[in-house]
C-alpha positions as CSV (number, residue, x, y, z in Angstrom):
1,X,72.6,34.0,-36.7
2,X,70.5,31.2,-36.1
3,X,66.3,32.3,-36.1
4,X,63.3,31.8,-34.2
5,X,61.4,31.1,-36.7
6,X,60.9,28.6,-39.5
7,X,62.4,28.9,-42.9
8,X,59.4,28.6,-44.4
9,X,58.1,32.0,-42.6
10,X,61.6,33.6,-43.0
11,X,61.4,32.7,-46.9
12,X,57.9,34.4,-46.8
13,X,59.1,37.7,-45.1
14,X,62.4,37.1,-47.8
15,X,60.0,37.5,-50.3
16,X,57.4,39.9,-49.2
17,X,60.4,42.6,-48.0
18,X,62.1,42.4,-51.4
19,X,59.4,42.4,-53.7
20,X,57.8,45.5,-51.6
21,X,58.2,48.8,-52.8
22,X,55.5,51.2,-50.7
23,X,54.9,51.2,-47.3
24,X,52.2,53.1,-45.4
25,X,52.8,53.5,-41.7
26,X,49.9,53.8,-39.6
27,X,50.9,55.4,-36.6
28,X,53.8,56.9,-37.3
29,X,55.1,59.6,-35.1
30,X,57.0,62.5,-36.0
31,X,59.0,62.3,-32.9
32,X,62.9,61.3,-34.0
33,X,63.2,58.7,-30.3
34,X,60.2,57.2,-31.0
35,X,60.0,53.3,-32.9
36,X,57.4,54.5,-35.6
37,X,60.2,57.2,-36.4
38,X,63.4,55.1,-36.5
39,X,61.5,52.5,-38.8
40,X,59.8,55.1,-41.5
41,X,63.6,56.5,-41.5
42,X,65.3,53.0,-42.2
43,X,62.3,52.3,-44.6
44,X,62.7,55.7,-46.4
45,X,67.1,54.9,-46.3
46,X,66.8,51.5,-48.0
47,X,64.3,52.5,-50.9
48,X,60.9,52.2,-49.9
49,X,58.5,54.7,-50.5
50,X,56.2,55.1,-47.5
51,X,53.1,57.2,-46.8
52,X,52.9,58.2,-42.9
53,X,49.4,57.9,-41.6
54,X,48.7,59.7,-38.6
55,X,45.8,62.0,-38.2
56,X,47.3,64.6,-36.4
57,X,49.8,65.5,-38.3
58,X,50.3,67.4,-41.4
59,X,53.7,65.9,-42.7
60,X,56.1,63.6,-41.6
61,X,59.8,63.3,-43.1
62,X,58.8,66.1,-45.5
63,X,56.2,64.0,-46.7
64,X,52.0,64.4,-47.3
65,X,50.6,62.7,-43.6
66,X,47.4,61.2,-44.5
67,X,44.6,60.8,-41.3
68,X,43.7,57.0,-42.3
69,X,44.2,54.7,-44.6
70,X,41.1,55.2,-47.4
71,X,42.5,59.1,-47.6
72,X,45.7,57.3,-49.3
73,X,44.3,57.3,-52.8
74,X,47.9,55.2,-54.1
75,X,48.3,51.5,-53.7
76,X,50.3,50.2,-51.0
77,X,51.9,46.9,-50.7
78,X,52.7,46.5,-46.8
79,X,50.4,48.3,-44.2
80,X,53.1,48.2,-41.3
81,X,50.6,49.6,-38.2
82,X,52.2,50.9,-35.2
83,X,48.8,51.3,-32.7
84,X,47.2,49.3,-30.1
85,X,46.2,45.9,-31.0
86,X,42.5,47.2,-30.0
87,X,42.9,49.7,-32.9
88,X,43.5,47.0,-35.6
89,X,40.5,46.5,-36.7
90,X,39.7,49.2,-37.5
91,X,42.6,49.8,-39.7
92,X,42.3,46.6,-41.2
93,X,38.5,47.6,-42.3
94,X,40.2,50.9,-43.7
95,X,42.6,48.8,-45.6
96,X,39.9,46.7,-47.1
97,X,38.6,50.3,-48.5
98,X,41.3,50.9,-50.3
99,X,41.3,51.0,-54.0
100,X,43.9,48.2,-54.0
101,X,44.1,45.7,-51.3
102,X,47.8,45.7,-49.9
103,X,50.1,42.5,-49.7
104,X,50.1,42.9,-46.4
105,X,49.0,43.5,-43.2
106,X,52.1,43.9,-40.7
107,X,51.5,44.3,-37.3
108,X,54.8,46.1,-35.3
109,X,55.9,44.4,-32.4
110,X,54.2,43.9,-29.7
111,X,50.6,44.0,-31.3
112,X,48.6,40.9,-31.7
113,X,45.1,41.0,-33.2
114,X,43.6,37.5,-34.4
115,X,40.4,38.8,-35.2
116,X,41.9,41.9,-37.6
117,X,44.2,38.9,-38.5
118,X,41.6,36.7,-40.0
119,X,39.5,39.4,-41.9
120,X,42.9,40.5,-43.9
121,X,42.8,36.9,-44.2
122,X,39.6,36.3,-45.8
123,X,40.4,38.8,-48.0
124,X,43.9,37.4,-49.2
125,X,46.0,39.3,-47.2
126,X,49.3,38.2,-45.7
127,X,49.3,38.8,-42.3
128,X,52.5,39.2,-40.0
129,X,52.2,39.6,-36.1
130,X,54.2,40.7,-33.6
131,X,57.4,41.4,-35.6
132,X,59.6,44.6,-36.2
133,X,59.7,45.0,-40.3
134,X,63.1,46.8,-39.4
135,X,64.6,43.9,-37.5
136,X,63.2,41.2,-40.3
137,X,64.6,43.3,-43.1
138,X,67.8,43.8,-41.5
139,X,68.4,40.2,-40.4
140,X,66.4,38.9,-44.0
141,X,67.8,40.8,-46.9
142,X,70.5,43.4,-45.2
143,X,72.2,39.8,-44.2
C-alpha cells in the first residue's frame, strides 16, 4: 500500500505508536457505533492502556472516566482528542497541566487546530493532525 504521506512522517508515527504504551482519549463516547468507541476498543485490543476522558460519564469500557485531562493524575504518552477543533485548546492547556507532559498531541480526523498545534509545540510536544491513530497503527505497525 503505497501512502500519502512522507516517510519521514510515517517513520515518526512508526515510532511514536510503538514506543507508546498509555493513551487518554478525550472525548470518548460510551456509545459502541460511535468512532471514539471503535478506537478506545482497538487501543485497549492491541495493548495500550487508555484513560477515557469524558465529563459525563462515570466509566467507560469498565474503566475510571475522568472529566478532563488535569483530573488524570498518571502520565500519558499520546492525548488522542476526539472534540471540535474549537475545543482544542483548551485541552491542550489541560495537557500542559499535567504532571507529565505527554508525547503527544493527536488530533482524530477531521480536527485541525494550528493555534492548539503550536502551543504543544512550544512546549515539546509532537503534534499530529487530522489523522485516525487506528488507521496509522493499523497500516504502520499491524502491516
Amino acid at each position: 500500500m503505497q501512502s500519502l504521506y512522507s516517510l519521514e512522517e510515517n517513520t515518526l508515527l512508526t515510532r511514536l505508536l510503538t514506543e507508546s504504551t498509555s493513551i487518554a482519549i478525550v472525548g470518548l463516547s460510551p456509545k459502541e457505533q460511535r468512532p471514539s468507541n471503535m478506537v478506545g476498543r482497538y487501543l485497549l485490543e492491541n495493548g495500550y492502556t487508555v484513560y477515557p476522558v469524558n465529563p459525563g460519564q462515570r466509566e467507560i469500557f469498565g474503566l475510571v472516566c475522568y472529566s478532563d485531562l488535569t483530573e488524570l493524575k498518571k502520565p500519558v504518552d499520546i492525548v488522542d482528542i476526539f472534540r471540535k477543533s474549537t475545543d482544542v485548546l483548551e485541552v491542550v492547556q489541560q495537557a500542559l497541566r499535567m504532571p507529565r507532559l505527554p508525547r503527544a498531541i493527536w488530533m482524530q480526523q477531521g480536527i485541525v487546530n494550528h493555534d492548539a498545534a503550536a502551543l504543544a509545540k512550544e512546549h515539546g510536544i509532537t503534534v499530529v493532525m487530522d489523522r485516525c491513530i487506528k488507521v496509522d497503527h493499523q497500516n504502520l505497525v499491524k502491516m
